[in-house]
Structures are given as C-alpha cells and as structure tokens.
N, C-alpha and C positions, 0 to 999 in steps of 0.2 A: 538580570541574573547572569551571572557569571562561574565558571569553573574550569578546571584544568588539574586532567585527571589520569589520562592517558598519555601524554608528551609528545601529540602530535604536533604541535603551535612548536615542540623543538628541533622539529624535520626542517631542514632546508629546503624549500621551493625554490620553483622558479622564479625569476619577476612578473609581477602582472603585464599583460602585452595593452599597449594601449586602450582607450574605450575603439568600441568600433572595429579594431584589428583581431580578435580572438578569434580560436579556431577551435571547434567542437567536433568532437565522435562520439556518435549519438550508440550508444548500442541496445536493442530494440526493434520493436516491429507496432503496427498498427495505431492506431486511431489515439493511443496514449500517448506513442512515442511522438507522433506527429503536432499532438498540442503541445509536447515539449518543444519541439524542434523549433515551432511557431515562434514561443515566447523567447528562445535564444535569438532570432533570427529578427524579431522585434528589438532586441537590445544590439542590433550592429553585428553579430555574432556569426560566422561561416559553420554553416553547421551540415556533417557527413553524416547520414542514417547508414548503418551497418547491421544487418536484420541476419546475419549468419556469424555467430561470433564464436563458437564451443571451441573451436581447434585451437589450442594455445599457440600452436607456431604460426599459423594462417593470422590471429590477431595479431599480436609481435609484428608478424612482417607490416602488415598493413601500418601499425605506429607508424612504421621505421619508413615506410612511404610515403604516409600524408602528413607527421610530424605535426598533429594538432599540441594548440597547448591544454586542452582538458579532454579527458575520457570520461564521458558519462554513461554509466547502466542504465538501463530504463526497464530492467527485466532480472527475474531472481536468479538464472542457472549461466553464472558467467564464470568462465576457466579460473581457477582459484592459483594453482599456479602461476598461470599467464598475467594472472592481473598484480600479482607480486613481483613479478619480474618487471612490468608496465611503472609499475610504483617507484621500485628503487632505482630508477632508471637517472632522477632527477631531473629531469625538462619534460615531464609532464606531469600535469595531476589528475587522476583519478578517483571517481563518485562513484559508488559509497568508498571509503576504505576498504583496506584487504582485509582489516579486522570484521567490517561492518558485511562485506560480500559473505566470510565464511561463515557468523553467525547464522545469517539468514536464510543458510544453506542448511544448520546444525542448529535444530530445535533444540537438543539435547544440552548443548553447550550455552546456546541464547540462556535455557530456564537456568541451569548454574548458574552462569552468570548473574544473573539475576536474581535467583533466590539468597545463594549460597557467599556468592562474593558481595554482592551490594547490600545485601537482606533487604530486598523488597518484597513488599507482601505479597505473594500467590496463591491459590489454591493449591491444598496438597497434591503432589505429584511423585509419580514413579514410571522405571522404561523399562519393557522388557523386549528381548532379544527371539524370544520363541512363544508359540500360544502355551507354554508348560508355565511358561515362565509369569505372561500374562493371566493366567489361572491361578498362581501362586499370588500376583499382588490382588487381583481380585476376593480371593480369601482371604489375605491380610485386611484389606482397605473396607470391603463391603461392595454393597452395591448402594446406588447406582454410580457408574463409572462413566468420564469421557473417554474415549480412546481414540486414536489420529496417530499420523505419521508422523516423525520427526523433524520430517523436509518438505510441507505441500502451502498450496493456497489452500486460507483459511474455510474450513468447511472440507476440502476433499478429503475425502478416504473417514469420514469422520465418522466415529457413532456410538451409539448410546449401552453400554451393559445394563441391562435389568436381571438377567439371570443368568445360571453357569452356561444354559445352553448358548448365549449370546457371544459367547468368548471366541470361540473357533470361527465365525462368519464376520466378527469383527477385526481379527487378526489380518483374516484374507482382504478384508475390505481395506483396511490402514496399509500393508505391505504393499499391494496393487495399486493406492488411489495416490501414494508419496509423489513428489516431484521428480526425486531419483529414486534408483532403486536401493535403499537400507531394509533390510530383515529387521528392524527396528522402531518400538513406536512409543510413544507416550500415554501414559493413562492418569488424570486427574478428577481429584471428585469434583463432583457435583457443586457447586456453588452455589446459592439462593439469593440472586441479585433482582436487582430493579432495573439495569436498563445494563445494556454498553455500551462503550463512547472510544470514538477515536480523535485522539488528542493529537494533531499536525504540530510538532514542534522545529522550529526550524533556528536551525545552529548556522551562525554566520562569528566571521572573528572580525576583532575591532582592536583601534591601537589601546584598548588593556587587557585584550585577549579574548576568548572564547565568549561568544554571547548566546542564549537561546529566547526565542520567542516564543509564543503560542497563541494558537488562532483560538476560536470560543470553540468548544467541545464541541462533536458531532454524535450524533445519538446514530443509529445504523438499525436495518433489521434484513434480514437474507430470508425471504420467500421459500417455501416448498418447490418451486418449479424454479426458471431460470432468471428472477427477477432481486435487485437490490435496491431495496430504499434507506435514503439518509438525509438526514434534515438537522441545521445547523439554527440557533444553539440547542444545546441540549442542557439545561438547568443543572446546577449543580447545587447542592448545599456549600456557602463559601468552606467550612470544615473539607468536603468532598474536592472542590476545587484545587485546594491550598496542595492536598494531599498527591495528586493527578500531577501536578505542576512540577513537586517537589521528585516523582518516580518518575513522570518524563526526562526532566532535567538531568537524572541522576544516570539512567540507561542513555540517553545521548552523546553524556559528555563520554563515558564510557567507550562509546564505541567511536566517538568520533568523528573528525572531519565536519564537513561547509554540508547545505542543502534540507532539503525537507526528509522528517522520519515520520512515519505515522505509526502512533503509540495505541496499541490496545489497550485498554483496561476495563475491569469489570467493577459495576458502581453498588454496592447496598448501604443506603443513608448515608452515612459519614465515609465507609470504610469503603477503600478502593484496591482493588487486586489488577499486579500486571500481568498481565497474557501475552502481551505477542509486540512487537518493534520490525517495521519495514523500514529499511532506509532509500525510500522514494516516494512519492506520491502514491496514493493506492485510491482505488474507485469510491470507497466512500465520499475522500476525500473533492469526486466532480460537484459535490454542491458549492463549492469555492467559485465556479465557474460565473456563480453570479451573488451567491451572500456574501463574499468579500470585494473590498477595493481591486486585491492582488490576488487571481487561483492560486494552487497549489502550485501550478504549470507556472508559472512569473516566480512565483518565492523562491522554487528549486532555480531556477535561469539566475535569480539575481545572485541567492545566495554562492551559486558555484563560482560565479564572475567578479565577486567578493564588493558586489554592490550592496546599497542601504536597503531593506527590507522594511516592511510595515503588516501588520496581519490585523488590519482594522476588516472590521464587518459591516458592510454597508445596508445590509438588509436581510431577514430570517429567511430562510430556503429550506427550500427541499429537493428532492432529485432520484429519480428512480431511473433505472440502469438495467435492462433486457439484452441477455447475450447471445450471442448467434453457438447454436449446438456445433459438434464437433462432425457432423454428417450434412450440415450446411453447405458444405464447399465450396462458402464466400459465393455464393448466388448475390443477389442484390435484395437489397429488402423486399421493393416492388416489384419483383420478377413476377409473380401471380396476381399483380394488381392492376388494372388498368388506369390511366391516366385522370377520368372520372371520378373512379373510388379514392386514388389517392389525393385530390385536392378534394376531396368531400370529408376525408377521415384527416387531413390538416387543418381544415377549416373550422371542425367540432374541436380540435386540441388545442387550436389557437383562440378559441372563441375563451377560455377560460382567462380570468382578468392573470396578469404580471405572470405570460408563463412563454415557456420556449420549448420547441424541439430539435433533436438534431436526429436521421436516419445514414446507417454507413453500410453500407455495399459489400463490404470486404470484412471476412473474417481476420482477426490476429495471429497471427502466427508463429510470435512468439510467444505468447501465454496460453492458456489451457481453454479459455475462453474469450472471444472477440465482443465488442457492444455491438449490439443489434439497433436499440435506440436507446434516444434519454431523453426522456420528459422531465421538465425545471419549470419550475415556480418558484415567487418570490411574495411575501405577504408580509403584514402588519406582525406575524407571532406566527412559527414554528408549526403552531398548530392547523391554520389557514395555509398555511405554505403547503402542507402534510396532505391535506383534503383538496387542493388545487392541482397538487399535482398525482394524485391517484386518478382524479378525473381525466388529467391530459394521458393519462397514462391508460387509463382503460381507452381512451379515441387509438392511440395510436395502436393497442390488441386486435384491430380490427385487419392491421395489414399482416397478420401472420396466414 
C-alpha cells in the first residue's frame, strides 16, 4: 500500500551515505534507546546516544559538531523548535518529522487531526481548559467519562468520571500527571470495546514512493500496579483488520516521514476506533523481540537507513514488562538479593518451555518510567504464549 499525502517525498534530502558509513544521533536515554542503538550499530551504522537534549541551542550546537547524517528521537519531549531548525537545515534528516514530534506532543491537535481532518472514527471527544469548563462537557456528554492530559504517556494523569463529585480530582490528577505542563485535558466517553491492539506500522519509501507495512496486531493490557502485558497476534475479524490497516495507513501517511509508528486502536467486532499514534517504537511493541523475524528495534534502524523491511512473524509471543518506580534510584534489580536466590528465582523462570528474561539495573531517565524486567515467551498460539509467560513473570516477582 501506498500514499502521498503530506509532500514530504517533495523535500530535498540529502544523498544516502554509503552502507556501512552512516552516522546516527540517538536522542534518548535507557534500556530502549540502547536496543535502538544496538540495531543501528548492527546495520554498520556510528551511532552517538545523546540522553540530554531539551535546550534547543545546546542541540543545534552539538549537529553543527558531530554533523551526523540522521537524528533520531527515541523519546516524546524533544525541542519543537530546535528540531525545525535541525530539519530545514538540508544535510541532515530527522525521526519523527517535525510534524510527527509536535503531534505527539499536542493530543489535542493529534485528535483533530484525526477525527476532523481525515474522519477517522474515535470516540466522542471534547477539551476543556478549566474543571468549570470540564463540568460543563460532563453535563453535556453524561457520565461515564475518560479524562487525561493532552500531552502524557498512555495511562498517566488518567481517570474515570462516574460522578460530578469526580470532576475536580480528576482535573488535578490530568493537569499534574501531563508530560508538560498544559492547564488543558481531554475527556471522551466511554467506549464498550473487546480488546486494544497496537498496530506497529512502519512507513519506509521506495522508487514509487511511500510504502507502509504492518506487523500482526498486538492485543496489550496495563496491570493495576507497575506491570505491562502484550501478546502478538491478536485476532481480528478480517472486516476489523481491513478497517485497522486502512486508519493506520491513513494517520501515518499524514504525519509522515521513514520508521516505525505505533497505532492505537480500540477494537468492538467489526468496528475500530483510533486513539492514539506514537511515531517510535513503544513498549508494547517488545514482544517483536522474539514473535517477529525483525523487533520493532531493527524495522525502526532499517527503515530510517532507507533499507528493505519485512514485518513477517515467526512465532506467537507474549511479553510482560515491570518498571522500576520513580523512588528506585536505579538500584540494581538484585541489590536485596543474594546470589543464591537470584540463580534459584532464574532457574524457575527459565524452567518454563520457549521463554526468556532480561533484568536491567538502571532506571530511564529519559521517560517517566524505566524496565525493571521482562519476562518473553514464545508458543504454538498467543494464548500459551500468555500463560507462559505470566509464569516466568510471577518467578521473576520474587526478586523485588
């Protein structure tokens, strides 16, 4: 599938620099940005992690010294001006777009764009500026309400109206829990779905222009406590499919530019609703790490390097994801453990058939939350994958 819809394929680049010669700036911190870094660096690629990036002149200068040919984001809160000025520089290119960066930043402008410019389908939605104001769509709309910030990772600041008294604690909770600070937040109803799925679609151009791909759906579920499970594929009705494929495709070409986006949508039977568009790999997406040929970590490398891509699935997965609290202070996993207990509580996680773990010492520090561990499995069906790895995943609860 093909499209060209934005006129970025009519920007002048630069030449591609040899295989092998490319130069990367990684901008990012932690255990994400690092399996990015990996899969560059596996493809021939010089690649500079840059884990302090806000100040638009401090970035700028640093281009203008290391003269990479690609900037990559690995992270949401990146200088909006600075990467505008990075852009029209013409000798280098930068991931996501500067369209795709401010989106990401602008919940408010993402859902326009979406609802209102492309008419894709969403749940109803509205923003208000003050809890007067949020009290006002709350009696328009009814109850029950979502409400969220306009700018956060998925889930912060988030919560549920059931009644008026709920309005004023959810206000404070949305305005406090945002990425940046906006006096501003979104409230949509309620939706009555069957599952969510993140759809990894990944836009790469070819000599007839823009092409996107798509790996098999991921079904996802975010725990009570600090835990994310996702398990690839997640079934779709081919109607539900077609539908997924067609709204992916359609907010990608949009926004533009090379690399992996990951597409929220919310699934009931046939009908699919867009929610949300990251233009980088995002955590659900670590079941790639072993249900695909290629992670999400390789698609993003190839596709920014403007290599061939493949999003074939080699086997059903699952993957559960524990993140290190913000009062951790990057301790090491095993800091209370002794060397006993921790090859006793590997040896029960490994004991589970086709599974893996990985344990990381170091909190992120560029994102709001670091991984703690990740328990992976791999089975005949999605569903054994699911049950395989809640097992390795309760061995490794033991090292907390």
């Amino acid at each position: 599938m093909s499209d060209t819809t934005d006129g970025d394929e009519m920007t002048e680049h630069p030449a591609p620099p040899a295989p092998g010669s490319a130069s990367v700036m990684l901008l990012g911190a932690g255990e994400r940005s690092r399996e990015l870094a990996s899969a560059f660096e596996r493809l021939g690629a010089e690649v500079t992690i840059v884990e302090k990036y806000a100040d638009a002149g401090a970035l700028t200068a640093l281009v203008d010294a290391q003269k990479p040919h690609y900037v990559v984001a690995d992270a949401g809160a990146v200088a909006t001006d600075a990467w505008i000025t990075i852009a029209e520089r013409g000798d280098v290119e930068v991931f996501p777009t500067p369209r795709s960066t401010r989106l990401s930043l602008d919940g408010e402008g993402l859902r326009r764009l979406a609802a209102d410019e492309l008419g894709l389908p969403t749940a109803p939605f509205w923003f208000a500026g003050s809890a007067d104001e949020l009290t006002a769509v709350a009696t328009h709309a009814g109850f029950p309400l979502v409400v969220k910030p306009v700018a956060a990772a998925p889930g912060e600041g988030e919560s549920v109206l059931l009644r008026p008294e709920d309005i004023q604690p959810a206000w404070r909770r949305a305005v406090a829990g945002g990425r940046l600070s906006m006096q501003r937040v979104m409230a949509e109803t309620v939706v009555e779905v069957d599952f969510e799925v993140t759809l990894l679609t990944v836009r790469t151009t070819g000599p007839a222009g823009p092409v996107v791909h798509f790996c098999e759906p991921i079904g996802h579920r975010q725990s009570e406590g600090d835990a994310l499970e996702s398990w690839q594929p997640q079934q779709l009705s081919p109607a539900a499919l077609d539908a997924a494929k067609s709204i992916a495709a359609r907010i990608v070409n949009s926004l533009g530019g090379r690399g992996v986006f990951s597409v929220e949508l919310l699934v009931r039977g046939d009908e699919v609703y867009f929610a949300d568009v990251r233009p980088r790999p995002h955590d659900t997406g670590l079941v790639t790490l072993r249900s695909q040929r290629l992670s999400q970590f390789e698609l993003q490398a190839r596709a920014v390097l403007g290599l061939p891509v493949d999003t074939i699935m080699i086997s059903p997965g699952a993957v559960e994801v524990t993140y290190a609290q913000a009062n951790d202070g990057g301790e090491s996993e095993s800091s209370d453990v002794d060397d006993t207990q921790l090859q006793l509580v590997l040896a029960d996680a490994l004991a589970v058939a086709e599974s893996d773990v990985r344990l990381f010492g170091r909190s992120d520090s560029a994102e709001a939350r670091g991984w703690r561990t990740l328990a992976l499995a791999t089975a005949p069906d999605p569903i054994v994958a699911r049950d395989r790895v809640r097992r390795v995943a309760t061995a490794l609860r033991r090292l907390r």
